[in-house]
C-alpha positions, 0 to 999 in steps of 0.5 A: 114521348121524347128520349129524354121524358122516358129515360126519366120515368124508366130511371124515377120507375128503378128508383121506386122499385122493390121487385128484385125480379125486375131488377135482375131482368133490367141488369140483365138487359143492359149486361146483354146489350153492353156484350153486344148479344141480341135478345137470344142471346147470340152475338152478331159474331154467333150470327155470322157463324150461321149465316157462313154455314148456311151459304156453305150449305146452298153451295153444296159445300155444307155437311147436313146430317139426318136427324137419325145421324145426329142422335147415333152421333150423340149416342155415340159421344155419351159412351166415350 
């Protein structure tokens, strides 16, 4: 099937459709593909993030912290 042939039928499928459901997921398809995210929903941007933070990590430069670290972390927060 050509390019072309499967926009047609995916544009003549919109057009016979009643299911606001899958409307809103086509929209949300094309919002999240014009913002350049991924199908998570992460940026390339968001991705570079990670990917620093990690090579930051493999050169002993990263902090990491225990999951015990992370819930008095949070615990803390919550109070202040």
């Amino acid at each position: 099937m050509s390019t072309e042939s499967l926009k047609l039928q995916l544009i003549e499928r919109l057009l016979r459709t009643t299911d606001e459901g899958l409307l809103k997921k086509v929209a949300d398809l094309f919002r999240s593909e014009k913002n350049g995210e991924d199908e998570d929903g992460l940026t390339d941007e968001h991705y570079n993030i990670v990917k620093e933070r990690e090579e930051e990590y493999k050169r002993g430069e990263g902090k990491s912290y225990t999951w015990e670290e992370v819930r008095e972390m949070a615990r803390k927060a919550k109070k202040a």
